[in-house]
C-alpha positions as CSV (number, residue, x, y, z in Angstrom):
1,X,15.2,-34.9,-57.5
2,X,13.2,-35.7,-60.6
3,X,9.6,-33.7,-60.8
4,X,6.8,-34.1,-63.5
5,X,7.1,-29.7,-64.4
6,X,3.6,-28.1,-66.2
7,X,5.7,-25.5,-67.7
8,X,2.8,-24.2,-69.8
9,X,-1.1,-25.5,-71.1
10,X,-0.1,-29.0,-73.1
11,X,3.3,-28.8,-72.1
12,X,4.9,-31.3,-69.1
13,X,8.7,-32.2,-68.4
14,X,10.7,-34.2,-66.4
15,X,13.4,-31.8,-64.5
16,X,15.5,-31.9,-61.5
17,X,15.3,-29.6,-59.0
18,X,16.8,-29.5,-55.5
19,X,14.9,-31.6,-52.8
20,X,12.5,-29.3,-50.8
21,X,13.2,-27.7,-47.4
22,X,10.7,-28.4,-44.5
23,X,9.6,-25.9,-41.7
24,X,9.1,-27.2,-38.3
25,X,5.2,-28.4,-38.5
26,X,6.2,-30.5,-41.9
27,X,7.2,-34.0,-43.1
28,X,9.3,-35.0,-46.3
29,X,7.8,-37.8,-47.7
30,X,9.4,-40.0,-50.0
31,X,7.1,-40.2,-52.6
32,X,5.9,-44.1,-53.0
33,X,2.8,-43.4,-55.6
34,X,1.2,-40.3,-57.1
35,X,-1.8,-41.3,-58.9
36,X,-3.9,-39.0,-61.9
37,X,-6.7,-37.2,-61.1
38,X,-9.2,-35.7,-63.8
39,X,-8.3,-32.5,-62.3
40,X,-4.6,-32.8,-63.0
41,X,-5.2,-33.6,-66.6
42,X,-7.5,-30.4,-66.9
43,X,-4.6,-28.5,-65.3
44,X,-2.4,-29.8,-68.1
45,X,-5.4,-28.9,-70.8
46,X,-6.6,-26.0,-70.0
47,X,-5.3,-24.2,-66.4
48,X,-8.9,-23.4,-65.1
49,X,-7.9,-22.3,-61.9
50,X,-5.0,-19.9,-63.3
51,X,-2.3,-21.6,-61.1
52,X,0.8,-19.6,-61.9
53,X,3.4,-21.9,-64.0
54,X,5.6,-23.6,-64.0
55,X,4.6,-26.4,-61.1
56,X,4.7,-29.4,-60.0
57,X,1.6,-31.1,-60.5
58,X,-0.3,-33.5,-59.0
59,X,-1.7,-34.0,-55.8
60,X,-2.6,-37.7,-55.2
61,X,0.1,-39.0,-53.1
62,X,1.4,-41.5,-50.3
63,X,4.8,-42.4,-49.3
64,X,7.0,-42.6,-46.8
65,X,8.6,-39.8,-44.4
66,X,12.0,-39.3,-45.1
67,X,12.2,-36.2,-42.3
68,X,10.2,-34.7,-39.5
69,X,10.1,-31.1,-38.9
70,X,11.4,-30.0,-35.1
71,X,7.6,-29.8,-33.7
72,X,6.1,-32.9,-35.3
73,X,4.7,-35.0,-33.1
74,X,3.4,-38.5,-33.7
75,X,6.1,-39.1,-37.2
76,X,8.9,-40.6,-37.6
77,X,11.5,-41.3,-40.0
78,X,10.3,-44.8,-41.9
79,X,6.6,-44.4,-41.0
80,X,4.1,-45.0,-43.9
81,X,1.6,-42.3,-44.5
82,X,-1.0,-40.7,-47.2
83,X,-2.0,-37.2,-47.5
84,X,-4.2,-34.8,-48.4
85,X,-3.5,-32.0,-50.7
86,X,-5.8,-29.4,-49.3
87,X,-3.8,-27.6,-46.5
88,X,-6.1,-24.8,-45.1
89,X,-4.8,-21.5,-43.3
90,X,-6.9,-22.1,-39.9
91,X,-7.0,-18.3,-39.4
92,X,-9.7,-17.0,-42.0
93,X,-13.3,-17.2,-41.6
94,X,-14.3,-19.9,-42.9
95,X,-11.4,-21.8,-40.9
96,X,-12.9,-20.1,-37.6
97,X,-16.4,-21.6,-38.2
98,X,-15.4,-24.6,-39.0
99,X,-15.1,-25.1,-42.3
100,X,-11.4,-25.4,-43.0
101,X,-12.4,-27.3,-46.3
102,X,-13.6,-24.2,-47.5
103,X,-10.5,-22.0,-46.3
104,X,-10.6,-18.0,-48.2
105,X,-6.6,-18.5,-48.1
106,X,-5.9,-22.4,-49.1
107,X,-2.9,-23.9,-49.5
108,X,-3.3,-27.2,-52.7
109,X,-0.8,-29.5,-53.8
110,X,0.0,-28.6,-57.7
111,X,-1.5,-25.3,-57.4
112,X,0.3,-23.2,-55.0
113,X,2.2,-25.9,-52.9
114,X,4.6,-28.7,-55.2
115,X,2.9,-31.1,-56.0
116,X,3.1,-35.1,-55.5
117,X,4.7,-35.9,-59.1
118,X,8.2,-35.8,-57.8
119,X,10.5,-38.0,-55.7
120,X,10.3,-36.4,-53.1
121,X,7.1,-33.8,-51.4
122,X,6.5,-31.8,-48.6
123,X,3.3,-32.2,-46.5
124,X,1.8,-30.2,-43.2
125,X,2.2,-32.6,-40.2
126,X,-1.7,-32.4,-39.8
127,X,-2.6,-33.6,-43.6
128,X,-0.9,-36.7,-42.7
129,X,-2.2,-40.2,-41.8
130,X,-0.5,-43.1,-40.9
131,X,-1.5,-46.1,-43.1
132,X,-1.7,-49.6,-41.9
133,X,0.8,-52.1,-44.1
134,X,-2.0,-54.1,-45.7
135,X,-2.3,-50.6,-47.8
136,X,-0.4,-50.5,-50.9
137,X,0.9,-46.9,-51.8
138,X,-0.4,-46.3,-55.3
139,X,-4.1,-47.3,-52.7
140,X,-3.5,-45.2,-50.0
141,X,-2.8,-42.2,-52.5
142,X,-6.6,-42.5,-52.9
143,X,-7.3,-41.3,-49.6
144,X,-8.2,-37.4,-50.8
145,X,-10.7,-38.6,-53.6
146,X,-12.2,-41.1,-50.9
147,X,-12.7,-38.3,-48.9
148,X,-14.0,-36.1,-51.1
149,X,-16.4,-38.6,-52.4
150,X,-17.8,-39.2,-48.6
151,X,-18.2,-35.2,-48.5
152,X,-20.4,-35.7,-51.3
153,X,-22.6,-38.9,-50.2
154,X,-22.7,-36.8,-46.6
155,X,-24.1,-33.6,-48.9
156,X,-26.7,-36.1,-50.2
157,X,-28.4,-37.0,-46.8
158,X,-28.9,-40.4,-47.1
159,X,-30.9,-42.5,-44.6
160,X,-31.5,-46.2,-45.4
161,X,-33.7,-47.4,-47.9
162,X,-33.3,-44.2,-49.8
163,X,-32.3,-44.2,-53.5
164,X,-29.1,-42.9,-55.0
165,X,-28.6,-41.5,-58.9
166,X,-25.3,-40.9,-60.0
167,X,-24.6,-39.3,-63.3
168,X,-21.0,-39.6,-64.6
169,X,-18.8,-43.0,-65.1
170,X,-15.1,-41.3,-64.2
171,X,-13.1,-42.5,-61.3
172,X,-15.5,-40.2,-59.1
173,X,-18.6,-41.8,-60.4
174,X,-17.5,-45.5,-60.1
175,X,-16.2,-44.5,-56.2
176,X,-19.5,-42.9,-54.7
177,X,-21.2,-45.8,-56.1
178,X,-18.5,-48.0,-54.3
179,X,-18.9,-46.1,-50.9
180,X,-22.2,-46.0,-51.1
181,X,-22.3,-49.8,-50.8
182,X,-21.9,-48.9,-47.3
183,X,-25.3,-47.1,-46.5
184,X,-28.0,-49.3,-47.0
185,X,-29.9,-47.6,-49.9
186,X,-32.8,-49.0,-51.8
187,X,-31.1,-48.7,-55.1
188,X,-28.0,-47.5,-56.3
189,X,-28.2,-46.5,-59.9
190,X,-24.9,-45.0,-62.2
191,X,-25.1,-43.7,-65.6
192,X,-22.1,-43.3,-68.4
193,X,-21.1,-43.9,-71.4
194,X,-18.6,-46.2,-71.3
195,X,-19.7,-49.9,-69.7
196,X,-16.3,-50.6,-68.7
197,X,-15.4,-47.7,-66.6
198,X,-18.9,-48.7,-65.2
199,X,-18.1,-52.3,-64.6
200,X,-16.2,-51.0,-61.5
201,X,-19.3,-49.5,-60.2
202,X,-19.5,-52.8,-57.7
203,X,-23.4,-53.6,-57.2
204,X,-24.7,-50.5,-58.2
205,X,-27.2,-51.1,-61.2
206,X,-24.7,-49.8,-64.4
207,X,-27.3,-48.0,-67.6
208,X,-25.3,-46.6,-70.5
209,X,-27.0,-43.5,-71.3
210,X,-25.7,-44.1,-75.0
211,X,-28.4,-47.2,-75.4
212,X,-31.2,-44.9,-73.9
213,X,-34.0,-43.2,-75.7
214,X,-35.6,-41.2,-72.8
215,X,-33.2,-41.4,-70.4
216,X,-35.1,-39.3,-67.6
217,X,-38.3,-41.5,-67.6
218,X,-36.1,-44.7,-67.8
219,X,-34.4,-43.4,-64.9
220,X,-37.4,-43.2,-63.0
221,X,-38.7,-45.9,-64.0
222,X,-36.0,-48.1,-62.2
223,X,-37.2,-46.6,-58.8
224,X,-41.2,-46.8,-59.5
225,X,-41.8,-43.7,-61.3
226,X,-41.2,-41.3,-58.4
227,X,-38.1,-40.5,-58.6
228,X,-34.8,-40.6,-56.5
229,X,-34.0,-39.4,-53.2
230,X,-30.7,-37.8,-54.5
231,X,-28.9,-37.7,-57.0
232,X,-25.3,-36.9,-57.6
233,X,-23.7,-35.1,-60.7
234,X,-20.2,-36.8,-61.3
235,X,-19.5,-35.4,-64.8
236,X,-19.3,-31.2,-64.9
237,X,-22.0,-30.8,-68.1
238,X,-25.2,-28.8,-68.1
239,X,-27.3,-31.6,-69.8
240,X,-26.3,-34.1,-67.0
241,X,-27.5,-31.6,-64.4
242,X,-30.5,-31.1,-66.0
243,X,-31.0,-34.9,-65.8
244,X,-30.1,-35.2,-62.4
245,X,-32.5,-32.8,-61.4
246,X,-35.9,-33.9,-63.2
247,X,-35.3,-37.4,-61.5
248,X,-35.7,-36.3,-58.2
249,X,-38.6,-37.4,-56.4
250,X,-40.4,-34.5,-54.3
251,X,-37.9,-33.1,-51.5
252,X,-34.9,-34.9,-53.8
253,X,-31.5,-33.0,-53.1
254,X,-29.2,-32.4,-56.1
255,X,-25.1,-32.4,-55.0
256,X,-23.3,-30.6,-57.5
257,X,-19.5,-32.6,-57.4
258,X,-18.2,-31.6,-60.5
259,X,-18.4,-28.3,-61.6
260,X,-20.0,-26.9,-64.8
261,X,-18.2,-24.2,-66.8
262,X,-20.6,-21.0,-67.4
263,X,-24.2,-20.7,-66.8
264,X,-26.2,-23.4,-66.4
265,X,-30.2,-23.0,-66.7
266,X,-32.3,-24.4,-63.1
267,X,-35.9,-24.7,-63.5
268,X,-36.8,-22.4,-59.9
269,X,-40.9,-23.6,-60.6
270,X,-40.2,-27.1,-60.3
271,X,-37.8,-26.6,-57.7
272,X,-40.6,-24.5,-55.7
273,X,-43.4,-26.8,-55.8
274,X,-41.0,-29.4,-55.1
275,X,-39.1,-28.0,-52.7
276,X,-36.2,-29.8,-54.1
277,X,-32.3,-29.0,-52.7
278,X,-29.6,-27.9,-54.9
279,X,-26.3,-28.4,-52.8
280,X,-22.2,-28.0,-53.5
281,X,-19.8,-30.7,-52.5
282,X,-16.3,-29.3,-52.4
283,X,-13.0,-30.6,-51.1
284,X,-14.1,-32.7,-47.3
285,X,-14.8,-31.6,-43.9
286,X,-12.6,-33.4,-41.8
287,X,-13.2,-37.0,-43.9
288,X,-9.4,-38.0,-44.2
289,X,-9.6,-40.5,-41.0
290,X,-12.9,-41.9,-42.3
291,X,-10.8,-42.5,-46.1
292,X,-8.1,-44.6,-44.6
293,X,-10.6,-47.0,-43.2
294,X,-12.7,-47.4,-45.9
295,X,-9.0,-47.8,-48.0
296,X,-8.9,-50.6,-45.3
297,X,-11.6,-51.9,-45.7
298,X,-11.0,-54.8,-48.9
299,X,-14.7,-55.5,-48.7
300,X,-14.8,-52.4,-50.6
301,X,-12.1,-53.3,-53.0
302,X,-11.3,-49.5,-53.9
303,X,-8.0,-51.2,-55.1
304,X,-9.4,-52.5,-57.6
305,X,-9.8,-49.1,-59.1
306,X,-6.3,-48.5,-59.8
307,X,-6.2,-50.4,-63.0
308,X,-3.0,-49.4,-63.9
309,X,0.7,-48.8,-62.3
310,X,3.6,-47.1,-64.0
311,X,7.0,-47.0,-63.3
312,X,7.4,-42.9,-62.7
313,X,9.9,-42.8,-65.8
314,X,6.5,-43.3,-67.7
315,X,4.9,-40.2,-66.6
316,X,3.8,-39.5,-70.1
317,X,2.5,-42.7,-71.6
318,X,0.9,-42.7,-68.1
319,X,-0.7,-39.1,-68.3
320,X,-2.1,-40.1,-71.9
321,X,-3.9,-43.3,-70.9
322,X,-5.7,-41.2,-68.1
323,X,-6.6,-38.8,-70.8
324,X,-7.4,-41.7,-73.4
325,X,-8.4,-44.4,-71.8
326,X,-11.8,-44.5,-71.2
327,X,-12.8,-47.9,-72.5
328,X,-9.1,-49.3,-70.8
329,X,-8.5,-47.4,-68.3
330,X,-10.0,-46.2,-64.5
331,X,-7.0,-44.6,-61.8
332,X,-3.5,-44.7,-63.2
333,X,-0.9,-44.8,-60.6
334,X,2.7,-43.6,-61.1
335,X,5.1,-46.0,-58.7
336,X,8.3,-44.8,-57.5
């Protein structure tokens, strides 16, 4: 089978390799759509997690099984399904208490596990949904970042009538401001620098921070002065945090999505007299059922993310409009 191969930083090929065995717990899956992720292009750029290379990357996938492992229950040959990369050990610590998305010993498409750029993949039978046929492939390969964008809305302890900030216009930003939709805030307010990523932001209200003099007190501004209920940092930059954090209204929580490189400066006073939150949002807990409904859910039109769809062959031109394309470009999906 042909597989999209990280052989080193910068570097991916197309090679074939032989079709992957399954133990007894595991599906094949004929891969239908594997679609980019930020993190897969900052694999390519820079290996920040050290995965050991060459690999198959990617981790966004759906398809459809191809064979069942001897104890599967509940698959079958020909049934459509998404998946989710994260595959925890359900023996360590944080497994016992309940925290599998947080598993000491994890198992992640593209990192240690192939990943979902190939023809073929190999899933656990309990990281696999069933998808109704109204769900495309390259939609239902969404179901991971949809569920790790509801961890992060869950982080931010939302009641209705409370007011949302999110800072960063990527494919994450735009899709917390289209879940949130579903919550009955107040005010929904994004922030990037590029209006058309942001014009997939559904009813949220869009504000280019590039057109902003004082962006912190305009951001108030838009919710009375006060500040927000919580905001939501989307975009992994120490300035963005910053801003995030001085528009939080008294009692605010801060969830930390994307992850900033080094050392990144809090200001503990105002956080004291405040008593402001500072929370993490990584990977879901237990989300993956929620993300197929709200994939079936067209009211929500997280299709219309996926502005692009690419024959597999194009893998590269693919990989350097995800890179690239920020005025022309949200999800790009590679079809098989």
């Amino acid at each position: 089978m042909k597989v999209v191969s990280l052989k080193t930083i910068g570097k991916v090929e197309l090679i074939d390799i032989p079709v992957p065995a399954i133990k007894d717990d595991q599906l094949l899956i004929k891969t239908g759509a594997a679609t980019i992720c930020t993190s897969d292009l900052n694999d390519i750029r820079s290996n920040p997690f050290g995965i050991a290379l060459p690999v198959v990357i990617g981790h966004e996938g759906a398809g459809m099984v191809a064979k069942v492992g001897k104890t599967v229950r509940g698959f079958q040959v020909g049934d459509r399904v998404t998946t989710h990369p994260v595959h925890p050990c359900g023996t360590c610590q944080a497994c016992r208490d309940g925290m599998k998305h947080l598993c000491l010993n994890m198992d992640h498409f593209g990192i240690n596990l192939q990943g979902t750029m190939a023809e073929y993949y190999v899933v656990r039978q309990d990281r696999a949904r069933h998808i109704p046929e109204t769900v495309d492939f390259p939609l239902a390969s969404l179901a991971e970042p949809v569920s790790v964008c509801l961890e992060a809305l869950a982080q931010a302890k939302l009641s209705p009538g409370n007011s949302l900030l999110i800072i960063g216009d990527g494919p994450f930003g735009v899709l917390l401001a289209r879940l949130a939709e579903a919550l009955n805030l107040s005010k929904v307010v994004i922030v990037g620098r590029h209006d058309f990523r942001m014009s997939f932001a559904g009813l949220a209200l869009k504000m280019n921070s590039k057109k902003m003099t004082d962006p912190i007190q305009e951001l108030k501004d838009v919710v009375g002065g006060a500040g927000y209920d919580a905001a939501i940092l989307a975009v992994g930059t120490a300035q963005a945090f910053t801003e995030c954090f001085k528009c939080l209204k008294p009692k605010g929580r801060l969830v930390v999505f994307s992850a900033i490189p080094g050392e990144t400066p809090v200001d503990l006073f105002s956080l004291h007299i405040k008593e402001l939150e500072i929370l993490g949002a990584c990977n879901d807990q237990d989300r993956l059922d929620e993300a197929v409904c709200m994939l079936s859910n067209p009211a929500l039109g997280i299709s219309e993310l996926i502005t692009h769809r690419l024959p597999f062959a194009e893998y590269q031109q693919a990989l350097h409009l995800a890179e690239t394309g920020r005025d022309t470009a949200m999800k790009v999906s590679l079809v098989f």
